[in-house]
GUZAMAR-299289 format. One record per atom (N, C-alpha, C, O): x negated, y, z negated; residue in one letter. Coordinates in steps of 0.05 Angstrom, whole numbers, plus 5000, padded with zeros to 4 digits. Layout:
N
XYZA/...
//
This chain:
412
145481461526X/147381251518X/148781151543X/149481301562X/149180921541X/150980741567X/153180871567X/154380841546X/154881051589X/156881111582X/159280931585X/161580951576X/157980711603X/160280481606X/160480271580X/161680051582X/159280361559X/159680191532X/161580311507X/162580191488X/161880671517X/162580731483X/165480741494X/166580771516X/166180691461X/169580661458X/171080861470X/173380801473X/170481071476X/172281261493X/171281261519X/171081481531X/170280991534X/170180981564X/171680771570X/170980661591X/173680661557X/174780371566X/178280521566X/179480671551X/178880411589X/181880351591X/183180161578X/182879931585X/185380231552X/185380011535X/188679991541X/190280171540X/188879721547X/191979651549X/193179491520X/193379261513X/194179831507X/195179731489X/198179711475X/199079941478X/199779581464X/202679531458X/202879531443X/201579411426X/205679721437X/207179921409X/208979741403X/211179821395X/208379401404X/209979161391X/210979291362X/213379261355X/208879431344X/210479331318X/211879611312X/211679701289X/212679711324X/215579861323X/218179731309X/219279531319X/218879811292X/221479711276X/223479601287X/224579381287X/223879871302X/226879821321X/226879521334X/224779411342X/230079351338X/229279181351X/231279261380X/232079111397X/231679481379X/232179521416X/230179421433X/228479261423X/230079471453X/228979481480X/225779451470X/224579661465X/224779261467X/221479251465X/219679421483X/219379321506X/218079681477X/216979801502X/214679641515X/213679461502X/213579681544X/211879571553X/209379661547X/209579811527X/206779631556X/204679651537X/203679991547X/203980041571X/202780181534X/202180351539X/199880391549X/198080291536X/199080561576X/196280631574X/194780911572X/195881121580X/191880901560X/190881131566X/188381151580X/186081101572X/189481231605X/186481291621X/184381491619X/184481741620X/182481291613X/179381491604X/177881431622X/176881651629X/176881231638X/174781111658X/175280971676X/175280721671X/175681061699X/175880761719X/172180751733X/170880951740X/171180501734X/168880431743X/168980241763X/169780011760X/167780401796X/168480331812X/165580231817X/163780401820X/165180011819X/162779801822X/163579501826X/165779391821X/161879431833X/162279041853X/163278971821X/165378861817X/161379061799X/162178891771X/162879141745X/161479341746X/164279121732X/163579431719X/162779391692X/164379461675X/160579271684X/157479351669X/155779311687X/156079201709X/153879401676X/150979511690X/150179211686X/151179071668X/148179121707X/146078831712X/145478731671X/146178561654X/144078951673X/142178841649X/143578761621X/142578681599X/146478811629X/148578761610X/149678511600X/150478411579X/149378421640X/150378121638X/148177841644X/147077811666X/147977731628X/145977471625X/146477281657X/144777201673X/148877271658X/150277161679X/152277391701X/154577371710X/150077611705X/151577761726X/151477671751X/153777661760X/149877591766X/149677481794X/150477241796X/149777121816X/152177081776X/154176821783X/155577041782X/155677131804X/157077191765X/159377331769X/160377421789X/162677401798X/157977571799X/158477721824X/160277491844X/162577491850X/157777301849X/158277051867X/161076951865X/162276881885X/162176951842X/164976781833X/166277061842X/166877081866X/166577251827X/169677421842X/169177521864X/170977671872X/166777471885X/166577491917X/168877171922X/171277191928X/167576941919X/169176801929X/172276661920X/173876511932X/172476751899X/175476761883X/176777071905X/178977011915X/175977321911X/177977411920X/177877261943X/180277261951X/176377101964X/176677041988X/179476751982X/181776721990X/177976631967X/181176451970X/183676621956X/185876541964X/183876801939X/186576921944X/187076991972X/189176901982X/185377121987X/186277202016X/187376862035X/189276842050X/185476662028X/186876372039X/188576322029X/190176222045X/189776341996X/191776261996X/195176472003X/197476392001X/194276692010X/196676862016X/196676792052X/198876802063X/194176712067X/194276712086X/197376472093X/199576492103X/195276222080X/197175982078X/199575962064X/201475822069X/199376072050X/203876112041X/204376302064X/206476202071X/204076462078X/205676472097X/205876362119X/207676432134X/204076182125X/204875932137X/206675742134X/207875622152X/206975712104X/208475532098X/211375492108X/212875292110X/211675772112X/215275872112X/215675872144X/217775922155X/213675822155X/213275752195X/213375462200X/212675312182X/213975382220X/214975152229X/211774932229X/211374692236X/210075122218X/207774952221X/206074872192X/204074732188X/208175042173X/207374942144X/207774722135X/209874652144X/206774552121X/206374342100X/205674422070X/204274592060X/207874172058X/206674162030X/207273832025X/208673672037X/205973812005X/205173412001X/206073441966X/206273641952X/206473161958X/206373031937X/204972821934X/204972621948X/203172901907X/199872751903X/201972481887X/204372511882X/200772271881X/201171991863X/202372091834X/203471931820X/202172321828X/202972341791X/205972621794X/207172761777X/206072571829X/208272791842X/208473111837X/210273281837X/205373091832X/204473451830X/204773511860X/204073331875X/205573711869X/205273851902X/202473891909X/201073811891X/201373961924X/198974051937X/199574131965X/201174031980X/197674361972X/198074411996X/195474502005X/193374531992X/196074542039X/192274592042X/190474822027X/188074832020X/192374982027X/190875262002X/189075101987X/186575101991X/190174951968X/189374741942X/186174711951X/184274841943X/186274421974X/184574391983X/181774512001X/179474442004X/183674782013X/182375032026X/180775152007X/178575232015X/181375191979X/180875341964X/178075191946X/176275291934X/178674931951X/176674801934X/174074741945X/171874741933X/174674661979X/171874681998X/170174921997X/167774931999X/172275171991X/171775442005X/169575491982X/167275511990X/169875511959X/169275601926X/166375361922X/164675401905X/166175151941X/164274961928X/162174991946X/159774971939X/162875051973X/160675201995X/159675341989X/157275341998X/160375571973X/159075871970X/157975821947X/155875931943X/158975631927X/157775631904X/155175541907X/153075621898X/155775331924X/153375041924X/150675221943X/148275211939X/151975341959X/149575481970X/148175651953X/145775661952X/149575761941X/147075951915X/146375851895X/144475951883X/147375681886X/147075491852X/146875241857X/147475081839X/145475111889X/145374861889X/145974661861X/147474461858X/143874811840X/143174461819X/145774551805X/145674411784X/147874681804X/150574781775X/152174561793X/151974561817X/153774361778X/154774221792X/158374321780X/158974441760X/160074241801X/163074351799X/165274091791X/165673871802X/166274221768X/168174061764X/170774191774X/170774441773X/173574031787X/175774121802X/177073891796X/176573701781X/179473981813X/181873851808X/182273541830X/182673301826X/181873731856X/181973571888X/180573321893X/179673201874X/180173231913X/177872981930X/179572951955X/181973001959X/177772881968X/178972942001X/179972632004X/180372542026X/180072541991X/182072262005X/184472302010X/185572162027X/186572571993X/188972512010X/189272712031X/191272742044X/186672862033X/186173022070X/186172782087X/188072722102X/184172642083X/183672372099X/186572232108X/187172172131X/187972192088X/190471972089X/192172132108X/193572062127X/191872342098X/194772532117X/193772702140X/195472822153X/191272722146X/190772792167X/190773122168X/191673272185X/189673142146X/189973482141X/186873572143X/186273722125X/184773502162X/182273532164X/182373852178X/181874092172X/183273732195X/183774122225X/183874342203X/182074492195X/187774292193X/187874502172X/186174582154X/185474812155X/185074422135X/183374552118X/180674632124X/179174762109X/179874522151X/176874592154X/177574962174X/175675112174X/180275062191X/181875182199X/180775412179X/179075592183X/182775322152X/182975542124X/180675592113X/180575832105X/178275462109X/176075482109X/174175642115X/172775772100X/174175612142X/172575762159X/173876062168X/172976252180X/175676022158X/176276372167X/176276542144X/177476752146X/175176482123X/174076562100X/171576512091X/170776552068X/170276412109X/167476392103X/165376612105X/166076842110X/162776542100X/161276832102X/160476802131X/160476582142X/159477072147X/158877022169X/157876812182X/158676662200X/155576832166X/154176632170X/154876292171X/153376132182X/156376252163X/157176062154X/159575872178X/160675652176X/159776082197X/162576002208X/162975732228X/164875722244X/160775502224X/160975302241X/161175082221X/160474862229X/162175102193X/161474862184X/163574642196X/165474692211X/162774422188X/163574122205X/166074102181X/166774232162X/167373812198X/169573752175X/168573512158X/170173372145X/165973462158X/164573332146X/163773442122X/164073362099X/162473712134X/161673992112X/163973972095X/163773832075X/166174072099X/168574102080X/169273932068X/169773972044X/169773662080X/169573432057X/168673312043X/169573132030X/166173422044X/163773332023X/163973592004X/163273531981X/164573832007X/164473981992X/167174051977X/167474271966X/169173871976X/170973841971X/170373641945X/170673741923X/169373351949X/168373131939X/166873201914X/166773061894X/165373471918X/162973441910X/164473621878X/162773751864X/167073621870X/168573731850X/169873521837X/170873521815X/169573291860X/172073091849X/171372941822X/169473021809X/172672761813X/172372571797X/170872361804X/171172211823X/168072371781X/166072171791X/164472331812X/163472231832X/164272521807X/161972641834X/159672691818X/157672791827X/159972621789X/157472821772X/157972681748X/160072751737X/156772481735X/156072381712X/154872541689X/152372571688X/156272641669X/154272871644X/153172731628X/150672761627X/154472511608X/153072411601X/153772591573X/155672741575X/152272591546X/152772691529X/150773021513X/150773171492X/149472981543X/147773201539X/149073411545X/151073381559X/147973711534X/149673971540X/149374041570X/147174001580X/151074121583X/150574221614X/152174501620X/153674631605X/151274541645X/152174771659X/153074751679X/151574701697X/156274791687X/157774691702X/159874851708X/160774971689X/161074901735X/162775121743X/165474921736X/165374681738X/167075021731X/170574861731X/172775051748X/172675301745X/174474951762X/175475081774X/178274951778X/178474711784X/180275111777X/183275001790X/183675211808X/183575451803X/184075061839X/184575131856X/186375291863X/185875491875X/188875201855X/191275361852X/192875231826X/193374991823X/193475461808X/193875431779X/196975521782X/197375761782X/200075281788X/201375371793X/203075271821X/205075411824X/202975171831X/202875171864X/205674981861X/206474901883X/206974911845X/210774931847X/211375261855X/212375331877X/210575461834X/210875681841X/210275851872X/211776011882X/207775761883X/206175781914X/208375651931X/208075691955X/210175501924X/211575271941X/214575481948X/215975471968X/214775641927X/218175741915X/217675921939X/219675951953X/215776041946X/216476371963X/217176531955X/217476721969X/217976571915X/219576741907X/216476951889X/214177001897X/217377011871X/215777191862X/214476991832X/213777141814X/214276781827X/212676621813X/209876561818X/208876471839X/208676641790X/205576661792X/204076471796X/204776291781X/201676411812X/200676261813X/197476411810X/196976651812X/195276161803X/192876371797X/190776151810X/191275911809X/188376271822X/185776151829X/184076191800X/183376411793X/183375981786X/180775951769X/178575881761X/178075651756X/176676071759X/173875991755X/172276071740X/171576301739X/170975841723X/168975971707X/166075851697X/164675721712X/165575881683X/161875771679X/161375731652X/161175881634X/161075401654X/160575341625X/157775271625X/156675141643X/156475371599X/154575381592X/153575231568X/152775381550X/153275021564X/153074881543X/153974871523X/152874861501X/157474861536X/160174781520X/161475021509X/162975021490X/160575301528X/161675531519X/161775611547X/160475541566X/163775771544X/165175921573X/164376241574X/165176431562X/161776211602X/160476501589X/160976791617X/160377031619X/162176591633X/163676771652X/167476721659X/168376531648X/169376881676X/170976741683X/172076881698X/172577111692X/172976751726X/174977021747X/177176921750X/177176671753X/179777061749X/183076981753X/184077191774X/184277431773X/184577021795X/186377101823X/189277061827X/190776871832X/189477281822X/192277281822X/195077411841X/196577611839X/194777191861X/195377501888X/197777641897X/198477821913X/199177461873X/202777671876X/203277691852X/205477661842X/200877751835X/202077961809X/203378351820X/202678551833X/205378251804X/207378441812X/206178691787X/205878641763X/205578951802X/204879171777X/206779301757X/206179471740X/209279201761X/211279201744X/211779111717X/213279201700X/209578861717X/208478681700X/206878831682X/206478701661X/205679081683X/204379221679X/206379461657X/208379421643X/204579751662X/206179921645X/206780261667X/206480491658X/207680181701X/207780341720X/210380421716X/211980261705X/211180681724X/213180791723X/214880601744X/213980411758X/217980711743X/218780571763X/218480591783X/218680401799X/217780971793X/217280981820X/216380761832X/217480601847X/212780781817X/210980601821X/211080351824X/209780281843X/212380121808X/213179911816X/214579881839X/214379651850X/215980041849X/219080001868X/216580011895X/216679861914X/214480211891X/212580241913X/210580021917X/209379991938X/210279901902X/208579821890X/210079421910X/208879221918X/212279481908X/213279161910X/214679211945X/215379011958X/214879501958X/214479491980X/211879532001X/211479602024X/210579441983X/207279471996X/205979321989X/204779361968X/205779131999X/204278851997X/202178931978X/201878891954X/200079082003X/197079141993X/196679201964X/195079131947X/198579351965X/198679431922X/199479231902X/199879301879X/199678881912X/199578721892X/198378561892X/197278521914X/197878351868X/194678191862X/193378381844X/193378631844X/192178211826X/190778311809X/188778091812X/189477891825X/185578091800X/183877971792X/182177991769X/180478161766X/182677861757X/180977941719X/178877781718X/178877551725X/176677911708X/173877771706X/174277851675X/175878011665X/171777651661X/170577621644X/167677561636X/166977371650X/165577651617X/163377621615X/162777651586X/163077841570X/161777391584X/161377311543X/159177641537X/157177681550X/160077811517X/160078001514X/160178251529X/158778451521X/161478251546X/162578511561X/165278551570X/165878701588X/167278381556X/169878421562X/170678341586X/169378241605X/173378411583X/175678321598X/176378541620X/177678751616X/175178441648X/176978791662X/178778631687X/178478401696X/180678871694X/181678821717X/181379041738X/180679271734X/182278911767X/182679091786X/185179021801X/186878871791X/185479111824X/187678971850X/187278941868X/185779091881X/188178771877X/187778651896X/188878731924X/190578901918X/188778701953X/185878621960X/183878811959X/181878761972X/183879051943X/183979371958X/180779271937X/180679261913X/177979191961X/175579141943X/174079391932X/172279361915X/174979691942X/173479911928X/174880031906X/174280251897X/177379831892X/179279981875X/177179941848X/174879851844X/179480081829X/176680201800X/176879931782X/178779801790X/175879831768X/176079631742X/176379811718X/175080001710X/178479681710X/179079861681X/179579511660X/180279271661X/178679711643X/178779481613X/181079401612X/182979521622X/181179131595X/182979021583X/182478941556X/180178891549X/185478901534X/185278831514X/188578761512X/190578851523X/188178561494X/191078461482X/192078681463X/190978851449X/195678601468X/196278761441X/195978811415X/193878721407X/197178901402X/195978951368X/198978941356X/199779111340X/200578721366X/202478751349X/201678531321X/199978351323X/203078571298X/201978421277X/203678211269X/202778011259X/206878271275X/208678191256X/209677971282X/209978011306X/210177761269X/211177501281X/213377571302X/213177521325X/215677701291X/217977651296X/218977811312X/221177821323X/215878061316X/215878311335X/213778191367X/213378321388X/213078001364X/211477891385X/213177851412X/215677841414X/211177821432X/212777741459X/211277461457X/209077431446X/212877221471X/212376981471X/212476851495X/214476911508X/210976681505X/210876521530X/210276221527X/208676131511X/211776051544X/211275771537X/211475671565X/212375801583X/210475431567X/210675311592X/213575251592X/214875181572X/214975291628X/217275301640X/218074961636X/220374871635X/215874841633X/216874471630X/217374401602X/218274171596X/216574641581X/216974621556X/219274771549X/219874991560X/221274631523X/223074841519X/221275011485X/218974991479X/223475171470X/222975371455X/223475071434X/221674981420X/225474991437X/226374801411X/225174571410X/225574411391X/223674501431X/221074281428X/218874421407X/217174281397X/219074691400X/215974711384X/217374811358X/219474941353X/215074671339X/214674801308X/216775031301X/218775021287X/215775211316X/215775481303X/219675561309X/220775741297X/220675421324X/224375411331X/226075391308X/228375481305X/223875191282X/225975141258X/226475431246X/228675531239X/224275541243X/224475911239X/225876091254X/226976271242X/225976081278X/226476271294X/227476231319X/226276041329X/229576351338X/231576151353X/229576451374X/228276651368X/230376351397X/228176561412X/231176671442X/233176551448X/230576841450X/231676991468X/230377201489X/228977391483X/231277121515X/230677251534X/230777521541X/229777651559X/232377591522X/234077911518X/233378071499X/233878031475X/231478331512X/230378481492X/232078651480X/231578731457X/234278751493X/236578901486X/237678771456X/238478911438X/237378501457X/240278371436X/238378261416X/239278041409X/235678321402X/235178141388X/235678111365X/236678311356X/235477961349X/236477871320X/234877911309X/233178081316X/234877731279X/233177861257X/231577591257X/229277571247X/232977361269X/231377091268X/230777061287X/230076831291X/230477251312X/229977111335X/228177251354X/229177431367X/225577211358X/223977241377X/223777191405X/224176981417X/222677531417X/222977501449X/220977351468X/218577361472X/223377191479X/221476971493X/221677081521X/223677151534X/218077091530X/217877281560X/219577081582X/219176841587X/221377231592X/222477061620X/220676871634X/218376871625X/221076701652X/219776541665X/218676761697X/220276841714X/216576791697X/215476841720X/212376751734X/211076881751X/211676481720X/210376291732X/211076101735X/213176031726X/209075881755X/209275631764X/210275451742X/209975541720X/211375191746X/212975081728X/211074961707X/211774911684X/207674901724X/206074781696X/203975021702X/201674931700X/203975241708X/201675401709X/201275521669X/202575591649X/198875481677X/197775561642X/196175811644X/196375971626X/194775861665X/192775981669X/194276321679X/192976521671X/196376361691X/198076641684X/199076751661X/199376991659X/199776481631X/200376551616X/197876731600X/197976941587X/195276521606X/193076731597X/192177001610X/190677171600X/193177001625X/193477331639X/194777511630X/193877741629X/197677421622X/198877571607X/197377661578X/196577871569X/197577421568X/196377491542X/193877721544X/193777951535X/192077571559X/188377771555X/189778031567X/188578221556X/192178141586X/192678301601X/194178581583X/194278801593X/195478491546X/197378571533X/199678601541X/200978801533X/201178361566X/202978331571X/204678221549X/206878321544X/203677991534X/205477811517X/202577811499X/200277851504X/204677731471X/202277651446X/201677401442X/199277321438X/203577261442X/202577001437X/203276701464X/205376721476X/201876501469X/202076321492X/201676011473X/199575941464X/204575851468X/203975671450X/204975391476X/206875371491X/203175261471X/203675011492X/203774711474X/201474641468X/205674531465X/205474341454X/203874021475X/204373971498X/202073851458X/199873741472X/202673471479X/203373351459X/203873401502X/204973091500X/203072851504X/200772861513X/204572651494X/203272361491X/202272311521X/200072231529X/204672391537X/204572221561X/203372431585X/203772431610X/201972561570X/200672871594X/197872861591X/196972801569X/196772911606X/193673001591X/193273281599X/194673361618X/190773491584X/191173661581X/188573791602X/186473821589X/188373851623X/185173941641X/184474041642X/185574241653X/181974061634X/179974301631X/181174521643X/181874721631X/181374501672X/180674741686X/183174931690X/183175131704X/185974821671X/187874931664X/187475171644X/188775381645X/185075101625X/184275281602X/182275481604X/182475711594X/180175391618X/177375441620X/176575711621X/174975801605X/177775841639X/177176141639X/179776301628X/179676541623X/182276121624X/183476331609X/182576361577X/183576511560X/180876211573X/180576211548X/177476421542X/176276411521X/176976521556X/173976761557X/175176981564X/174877161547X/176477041585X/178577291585X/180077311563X/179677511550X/182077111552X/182877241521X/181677331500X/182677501486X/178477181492X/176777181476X/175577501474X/175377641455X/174877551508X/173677791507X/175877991514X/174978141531X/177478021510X/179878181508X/181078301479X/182478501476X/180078121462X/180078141439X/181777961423X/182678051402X/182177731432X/184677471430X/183177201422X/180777221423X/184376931413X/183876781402X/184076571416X/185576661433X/183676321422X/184976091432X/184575831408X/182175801400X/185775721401X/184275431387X/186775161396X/188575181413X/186074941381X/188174711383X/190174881356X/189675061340X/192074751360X/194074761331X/192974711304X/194774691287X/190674681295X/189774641281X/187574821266X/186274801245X/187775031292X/185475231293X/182975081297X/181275231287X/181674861308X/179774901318X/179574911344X/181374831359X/176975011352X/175675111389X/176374841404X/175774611399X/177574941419X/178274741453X/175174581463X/173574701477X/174874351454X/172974241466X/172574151491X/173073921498X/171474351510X/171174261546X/169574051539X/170973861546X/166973931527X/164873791516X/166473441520X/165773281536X/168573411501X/169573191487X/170373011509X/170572781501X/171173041542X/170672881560X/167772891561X/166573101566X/166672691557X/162472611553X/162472601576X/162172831585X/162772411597X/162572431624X/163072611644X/161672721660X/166072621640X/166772711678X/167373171658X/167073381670X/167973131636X/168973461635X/171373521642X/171573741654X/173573361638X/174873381659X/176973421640X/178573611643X/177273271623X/180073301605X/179273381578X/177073381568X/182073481562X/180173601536X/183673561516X/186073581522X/182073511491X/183873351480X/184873511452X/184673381431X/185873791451X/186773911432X/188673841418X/190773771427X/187973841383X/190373751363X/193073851372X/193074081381X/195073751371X/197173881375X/198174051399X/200474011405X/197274181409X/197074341434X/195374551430X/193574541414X/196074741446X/194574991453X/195875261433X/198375261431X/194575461420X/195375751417X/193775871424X/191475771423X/194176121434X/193276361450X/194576561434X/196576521422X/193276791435X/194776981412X/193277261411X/190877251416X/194177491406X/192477711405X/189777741379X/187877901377X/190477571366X/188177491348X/190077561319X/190377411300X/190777751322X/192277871301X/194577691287X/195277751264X/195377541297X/198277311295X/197677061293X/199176881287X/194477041299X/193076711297X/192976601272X/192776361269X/193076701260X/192876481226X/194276461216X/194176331196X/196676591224X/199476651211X/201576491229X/203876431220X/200876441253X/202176251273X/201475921268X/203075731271X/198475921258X/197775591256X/199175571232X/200675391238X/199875641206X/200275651184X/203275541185X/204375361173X/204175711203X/206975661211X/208275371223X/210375251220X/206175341238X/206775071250X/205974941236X/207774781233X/203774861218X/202174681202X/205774571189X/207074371193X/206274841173X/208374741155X/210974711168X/212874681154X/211174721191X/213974621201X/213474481224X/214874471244X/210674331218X/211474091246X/212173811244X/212073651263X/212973751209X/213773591199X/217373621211X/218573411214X/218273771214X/221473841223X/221773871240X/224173931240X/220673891267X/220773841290X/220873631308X/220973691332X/
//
């Protein structure tokens, strides 16, 4: 028997949410049975799509290493950061990250074409060619270390909008946000930002890697020693979570590449009002549905009988893609995002957090409960147009959460 398949070989991160008491909510408990120290931790014949995988969390950890390189640049007299036309930030990471990820890809998967966020016209405009071809190349594979700044801008391009016509046929296509977050990348402070990537397969998401390089292990369920050590030692923070359509959700840390992969799974809390909750930092609590029920608070110490704990803010101001970390991670139970008129919603915001929650044991749909269609941009893949917004959820709270909103989004 595989011993890396039966239920007593997985590290399961799980949370004693539905505890009565409403003191102090504990953090998620663990019990270690297996750490599996391998490039991937199932065996080849496990995964349909193991050698993209591999490929993706080789070059997802190398741009975490570009983008930690480049925030500490930033804070030197030689850093830059820009504002794009819709006054999102960007910085060369962004663009470092998107040459870097489409080179390595494009060289092994020539015909998989990449959908992204970037296009090198505002390298061009601002004269940020040096830098990013700079960040690039010092993360490249050996081999690799002369590319041109031609190379990089074409492989930048080759993600953009309009680089790849789909058409309405099913395809197979990498999606990626460069940096998921990068108000947060901008702060210097301890706000999350994440590298994302994953592999859609004819409108299903059958791989996915999340870089995350100042997840703090505190975040986690480490003693305090451990944290306190943990946050004076660089090397001991970052995490990276892969996913693989039937083989779960694991993590490791970052940068340390011989550390073990241990399982993940969401919590098992059941009861609404015992959940941990996360929302986007640009969203408030009393913009959504579920506020007419329940007034929410930051304070696990003080909670009420109507009022649900809402997880502090410790991501980027529009990052989506940490909230799904938390969730697939059994940090928080549920991640509710309302859809605005005047926003659109991008793929590559969702894409792989939504395969790490799935195989974690978690749910994603629109407000309506049905599946997030990456498909429904016909052409470019690029935007995706869910009823109402987004829920994310340990699976356990999903039908009982849409139900909730269904009937109170008339009062909102």
């Amino acid at each position: 028997m595989d011993l890396l398949y039966t239920a007593s070989s997985f590290l399961a991160l799980r949370s004693t949410h539905t505890l009565r008491s409403r003191s102090i909510t504990p953090l998620p408990t663990r019990r270690r049975l297996l750490d599996v120290r391998a490039s991937l931790p199932f065996l080849i014949q496990k995964g349909k799509y193991y050698r993209e995988l591999e490929a993706a969390v080789d070059v997802v950890e190398r741009a975490c290493r570009l983008c930690v390189d480049v925030k500490s640049s930033l804070f030197s007299s030689d850093g830059r950061s820009f504002e794009k036309n819709d006054q999102t930030p960007v910085t060369v990471a962004d663009f470092g990250v998107q040459a870097l990820v489409s080179l390595e890809l494009g060289k092994l998967f020539p015909s998989i074409p990449l959908v992204a966020e970037e296009d090198s016209s505002f390298i061009r405009s601002n004269n940020l060619e040096d830098s990013v071809v700079n960040a690039v190349t010092d993360k490249a594979s050996v081999e690799d270390k002369y590319w041109t700044h031609d190379d990089v801008l074409k492989a930048i391009d080759r993600g953009g909008k309009g680089a790849f016509v789909f058409g309405t046929k099913p395809a197979t296509y990498w999606v990626l946000d460069p940096i998921d977050g990068t108000r947060g990348f901008l702060k210097g402070n301890d706000a999350l930002y994440v590298v994302g990537l994953a592999l859609v397969v004819e409108g299903d998401v059958v791989l996915g890697v999340m870089g995350c390089p100042n997840w703090h292990y505190g975040f986690s369920s480490e003693s305090t020693t451990e944290v306190q050590k943990n946050r004076e030692d660089l090397s001991a923070s970052g995490i990276i979570m892969v996913a693989h359509i039937g083989c779960g959700t694991w993590t490791k840390r970052l940068p340390n590449m011989l550390d073990s992969w241990t399982r993940c799974f969401v919590d098992d809390c059941c009861l609404v009002h015992m959940a941990r909750f996360c929302i986007p930092e640009s969203q408030t609590w009393e913009s959504l549905p579920l506020s007419a029920t329940f007034t929410a608070t930051a304070n696990a110490n003080t909670i009420k009988d109507n009022q649900i704990l809402l997880f502090p803010a410790c991501c980027g101001r529009v990052c989506s893609l940490c909230k799904y970390l938390m969730v697939a991670s059994g940090r928080t139970s549920v991640f509710v995002l309302r859809a605005k008129m005047q926003k659109t919603i991008k793929a590559w915001d969702h894409a792989v957090g939504m395969i790490c929650v799935h195989e974690a044991g978690g749910k994603v749909s629109d407000w309506k409960g049905s599946q997030l269609d990456l498909a429904a941009d016909k052409d470019g893949r690029r935007i995706i147009f869910p009823s109402g917004g987004v829920l994310v959820t340990n699976g356990n709270l999903h039908n009982e959460i849409l139900e909730m909103i269904s009937s109170l989004s008339s009062t909102v």
